[in-house]
Every structure is written in structure tokens, then in C-alpha cells.
N, C-alpha and C positions, 0 to 999 in steps of 0.2 A: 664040733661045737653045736649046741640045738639052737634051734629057732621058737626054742621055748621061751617067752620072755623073763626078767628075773624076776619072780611073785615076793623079793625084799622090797623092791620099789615102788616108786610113787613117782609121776610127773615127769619120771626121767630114763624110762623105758625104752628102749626102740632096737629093731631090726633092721636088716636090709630091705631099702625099697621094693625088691622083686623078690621076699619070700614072705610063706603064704600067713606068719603070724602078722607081717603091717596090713595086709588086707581085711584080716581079720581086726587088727587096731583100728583100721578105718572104719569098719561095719562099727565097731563098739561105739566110736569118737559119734559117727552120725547119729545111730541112735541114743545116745545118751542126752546128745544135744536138743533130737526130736523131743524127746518124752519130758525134758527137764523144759522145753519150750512151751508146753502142754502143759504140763500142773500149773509153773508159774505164772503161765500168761492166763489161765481162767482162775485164779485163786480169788478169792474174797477178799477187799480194799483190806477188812481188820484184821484179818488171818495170811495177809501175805509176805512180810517179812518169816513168817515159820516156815510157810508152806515152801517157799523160795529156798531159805537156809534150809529144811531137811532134806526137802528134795534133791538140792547140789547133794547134801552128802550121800545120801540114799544110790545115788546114780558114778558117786567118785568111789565109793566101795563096791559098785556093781564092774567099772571100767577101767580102775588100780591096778588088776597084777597082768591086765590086757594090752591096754593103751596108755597105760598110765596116766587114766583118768584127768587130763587136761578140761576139757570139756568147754574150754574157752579160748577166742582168739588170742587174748592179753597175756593169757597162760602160756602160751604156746609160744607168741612173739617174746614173751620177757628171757622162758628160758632157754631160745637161742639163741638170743643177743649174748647172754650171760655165758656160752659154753655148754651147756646142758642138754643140748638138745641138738641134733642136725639142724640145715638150714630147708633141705629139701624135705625134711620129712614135716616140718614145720606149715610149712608151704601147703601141701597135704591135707594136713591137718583141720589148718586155716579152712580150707576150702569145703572139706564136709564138715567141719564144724557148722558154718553159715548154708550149707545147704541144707546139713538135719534140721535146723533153724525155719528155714524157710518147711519146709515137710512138714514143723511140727506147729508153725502157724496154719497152713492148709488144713491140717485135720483138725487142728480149734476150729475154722471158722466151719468145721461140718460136723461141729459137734455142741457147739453153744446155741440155741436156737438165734435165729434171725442173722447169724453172723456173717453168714453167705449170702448175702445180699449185700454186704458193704466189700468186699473184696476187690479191690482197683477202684475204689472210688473216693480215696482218700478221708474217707469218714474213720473213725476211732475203734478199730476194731478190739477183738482180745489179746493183750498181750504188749498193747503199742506205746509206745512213749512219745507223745507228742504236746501242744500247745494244753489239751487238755488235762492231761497228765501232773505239769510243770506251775507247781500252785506259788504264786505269789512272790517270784523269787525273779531274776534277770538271768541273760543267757550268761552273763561271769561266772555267777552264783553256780547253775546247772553244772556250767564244767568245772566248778573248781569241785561240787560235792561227790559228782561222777569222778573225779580224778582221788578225792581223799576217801572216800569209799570202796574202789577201788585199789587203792594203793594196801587199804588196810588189809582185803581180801590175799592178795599178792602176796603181803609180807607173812600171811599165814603160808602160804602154798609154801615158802622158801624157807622157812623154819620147820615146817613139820614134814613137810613131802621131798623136799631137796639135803636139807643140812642132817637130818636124820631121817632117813626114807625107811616105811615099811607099810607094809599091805596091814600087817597084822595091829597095826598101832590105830591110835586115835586120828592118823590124820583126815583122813576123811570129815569126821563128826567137828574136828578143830575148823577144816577151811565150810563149812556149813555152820557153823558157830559166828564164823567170821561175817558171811553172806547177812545173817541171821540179826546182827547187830547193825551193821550197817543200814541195812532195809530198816530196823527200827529208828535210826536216825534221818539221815537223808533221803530216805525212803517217801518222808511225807513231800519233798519238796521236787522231786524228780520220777521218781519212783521204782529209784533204786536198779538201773540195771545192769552196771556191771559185768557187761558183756557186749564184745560188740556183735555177735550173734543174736542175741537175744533182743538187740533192736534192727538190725538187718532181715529178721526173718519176717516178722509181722510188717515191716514197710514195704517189702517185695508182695507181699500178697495183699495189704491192704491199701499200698501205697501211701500210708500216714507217716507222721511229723518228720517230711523231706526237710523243713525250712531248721531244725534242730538237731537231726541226726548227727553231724558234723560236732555238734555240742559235746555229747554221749561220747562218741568213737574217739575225741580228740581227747577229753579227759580222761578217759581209760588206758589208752596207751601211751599217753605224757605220764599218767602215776605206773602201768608197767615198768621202763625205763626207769623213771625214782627211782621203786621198788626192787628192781634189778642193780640198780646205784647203790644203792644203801648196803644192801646185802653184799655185795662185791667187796664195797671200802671195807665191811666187818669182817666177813670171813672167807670172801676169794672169789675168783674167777672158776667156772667149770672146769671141767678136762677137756671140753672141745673146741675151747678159748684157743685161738692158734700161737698167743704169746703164751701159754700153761704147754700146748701138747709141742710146740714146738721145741721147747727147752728138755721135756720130761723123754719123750720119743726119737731126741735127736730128729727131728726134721726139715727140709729145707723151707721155706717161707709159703712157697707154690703147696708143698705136701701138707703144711697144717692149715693151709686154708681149704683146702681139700677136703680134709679132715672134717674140718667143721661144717664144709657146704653139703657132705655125703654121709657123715659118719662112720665113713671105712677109711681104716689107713692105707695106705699106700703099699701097692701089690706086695714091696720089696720088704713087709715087715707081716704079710700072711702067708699061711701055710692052707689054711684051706676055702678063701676067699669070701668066707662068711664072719669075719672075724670084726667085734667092734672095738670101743673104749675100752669096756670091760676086761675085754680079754689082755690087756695090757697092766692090771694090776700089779706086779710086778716091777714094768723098768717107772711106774710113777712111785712105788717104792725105796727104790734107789735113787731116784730122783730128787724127794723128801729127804732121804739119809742124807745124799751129798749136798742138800740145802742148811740142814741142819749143822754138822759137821762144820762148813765152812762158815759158820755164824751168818752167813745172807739174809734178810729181812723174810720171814716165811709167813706174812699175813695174807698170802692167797695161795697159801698150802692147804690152813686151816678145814676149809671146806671142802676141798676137792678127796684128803683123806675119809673123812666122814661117808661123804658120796659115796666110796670104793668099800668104807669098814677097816680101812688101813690104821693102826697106830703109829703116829710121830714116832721113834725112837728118842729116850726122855734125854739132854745132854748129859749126864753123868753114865749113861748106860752107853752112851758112844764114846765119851773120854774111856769109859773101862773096857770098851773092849778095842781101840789103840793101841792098850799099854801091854 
């Protein structure tokens, strides 16, 4: 098996911990965070919902067939809550995600004049979301627009990057489209950020709006959650869902929690101990047949064949080939 990532994906990418394409995902996942830190936090007040929205897409088609351009904490935490993603790799993730973040507020503040001079001193640097930021609105408000802004963002990722994944598609331009709208709406009253990186970065280096942060980060991953809700109830649980791989992979409860905290199965079903989800297309094939077949409720198959590229087998083409 290579440790070439699949360049069909989107979001839902990943390797083994200890080979050398995740370290390479994490170089991308960081810098993509950095530089998307950078445009959007010096952007101009009128031109920053574009500059925000191109820029995500700009940086999810630079970091798509890599890392699979997550490029966000809420990203990362929705699609392992959902199945999609390890837990550990996640984790990961998380972690340079918010330190390119912090990097890429450092180099704002040594590249905007004056801006280095406010650094640790809790004044309003570039990129910060705080008291100044948050026009005329109450802390409810903030997190409810942070969290419906958000969610919107999400429910793109999960539509265009998960339910139909491809490097070669619009999804990038779609979840920057998303970004893009939002920032024109709620944008004026928060200022839109959609990331808890992107407010975690500039408040480590400038120490600003500590008394709001909690606002931001709390309604972003209350709407990831939703957004991971919603989509589940429509079209399924991931394959890394231990109630999906445990049924589909025959596993014991310990092995699909496994599963989903590593992304590698269980020694007893590899052959050359590189092997992930992926490489199991197949028995979740059968899996699907014998859901189908036995008439079983299959509303969290839906998605998980998509994810793979598998076709359902249609019920009349399984009555026909019984008889």
C-alpha cells in the first residue's frame, strides 16, 4: 500500500501517524494556517469577507490532496466526532493548526507597521477579535452568529468535501464561498471568525479579547457538533464511527474504538501494517449488500458508500441475482 495520500479527497485524508506523508500533512495543515492567518488578519474592514473567503479556498486547494485541507479546528473536531477522521490524528492536527495560527500572527505583527509594539500588551492588534471588533451586539448574540456562521461553513465542508469528495471539484471554491457569505453577514457584528485558530493565534501574541474568546471558540464548536448532527441524521455516520466499522469489519467493541482513536485496524485484519479505512472497501461492500438485502433501515450507509465511491446495489438487482 503507498503512503501516497488519495488526491480523490477532500477533508478526509489521512495516513499512519509515523509515516512520512502525516508529517508532511502537518507541514501543509501549519502552514496553510499561517498564511491564511496573514491575509485574513491584515485584510482591509471593506474587502474582508473576499479576501477571508478566497483566501480559505486559495490555501484548501493548495492543502486538498495533502492534508486534506482541514485548515480548521472545528473541521477537524467535527469530522472525528462523525467517523471521518482518526482521533489521534485529529488531535495533531488541532495542535498545528493553532500554532501556524499563532506563527502567522507573529509575522503580521512584523509586517504591519507599528504592530510590534502591541504584542503582549493586550491592545487590538491585526487579526484579533475582541471588545473592539464586536459592534453593538451582546456576548448571546456573538456566539449565537459565531456558531450560525459557522455551522454554515461546516455544512459546506460535509456536502462538498465529505459526501462527495474530490481534489478535482469545486470544493474548495464552495467552502470559500461559504466563508465569503458569512463574513458578509455576521461579519459586521463579530467579525466573522470562524476558526478557533484564527482567534487563538493573535490572542497568544497579542494577548487581546481574553474576556470573549470563550464566545468565539464556544460557538464554533457547538455549530461543528450541529453540523456533524445534521448531516449524520441525513446521510450517515463515517466508517470510522465504531457503531459503522464495528458491524461492517466484524469487530470487537475495544477494536472499533481502536479503530477510530488510530485509524488502523486491528493487526488481525493487516497484512502489511500500513493499511487504513480505505483499504477495506470491500468487506463495507458486503456489508451494504447484506444491509440491503435483509431490508435493515440503511440511512447511515448512505454516506459512508459515497465517502468509498461504492454503489448501493439497487433492490431489484439483488432480488435478481437470488433467484
Amino acid at each position: 500500500m503507498s503512503d501516497t495520500v488519495d488526491k480523490d479527497s477532500v477533508f478526509a485524508n489521512y495516513k499512519s501517524v509515523f509515516s512520512r506523508q502525516f508529517a508532511v500533512s502537518l507541514a501543509v495543515e501549519f502552514v496553510g494556517v499561517m498564511f491564511f492567518q496573514i491575509l485574513g488578519g491584515t485584510s482591509a474592514p471593506e474587502y474582508a469577507p473576499y479576501v477571508n473567503g478566497f483566501a480559505l479556498a486559495v490555501w484548501i486547494y493548495v492543502a486538498a490532496n495533502i492534508s486534506g485541507g482541514h485548515l480548521n479546528p472545528a473541521v477537524s473536531f467535527s469530522t472525528a466526532v462523525c467517523g471521518f477522521y482518526p482521533v489521534i490524528h485529529t488531535v495533531i492536527y488541532i495542535a498545528l493548526q493553532i500554532i501556524g495560527a499563532i506563527v502567522g500572527a507573529w509575522v503580521t505583527a512584523g509586517l504591519v507597521p507599528g504592530a510590534s509594539s502591541l504584542i503582549g500588551t493586550g491592545a487590538t492588534g491585526p487579526g484579533c477579535f475582541d471588545r473592539s471588533v464586536i459592534k453593538d451586539v451582546t456576548d448571546g448574540q456573538v456566539f449565537g452568529w459565531e456558531c450560525v456562521m459557522t455551522f454554515t461553513l461546516i455544512s459546506c465542508v460535509y456536502a462538498c468535501g465529505v459526501a462527495k469528495p474530490g481534489h478535482g471539484s469545486h470544493t474548495p471554491f464552495a467552502v470559500g464561498l461559504a466563508l465569503l457569505a458569512s463574513a458578509g453577514s455576521g461579519g459586521q457584528y463579530t467579525g466573522a471568525a470562524l476558526n478557533p485558530a484564527r482567534v487563538l493565534g493573535p490572542r497568544a501574541v497579542f494577548q487581546c479579547g481574553k474576556d470573549v474568546t470563550g464566545l468565539y471558540i464556544g460557538g464554533q464548536f457547538v455549530a461543528a457538533l450541529l453540523a456533524m448532527s445534521v448531516f449524520a441524521f441525513v446521510s450517515g455516520l463515517g466508517p470510522l464511527n465504531p457503531f459503522i466499522a464495528k458491524r461492517a469489519l466484524q469487530l470487537s467493541w475495544p477494536e472499533a474504538v481502536y479503530l477510530w482513536i488510530t485509524g488502523s485496524p486491528p493487526s488481525r485484519l493487516q497484512k502489511t501494517g500500513r493499511e487504513n479505512i480505505n483499504d477495506f472497501k470491500q468487506m463495507f461492500s458486503e456489508y451494504y449488500a447484506s444491509e440491503t438485502t435483509s431490508e435493515a433501515p440503511t440511512s447511515h450507509i448512505f454516506n459512508v458508500e459515497r465517502f468509498f465511491g461504492i454503489r448501493k446495489p439497487a433492490a431489484n438487482a439483488v432480488a435478481g441475482d437470488a433467484a
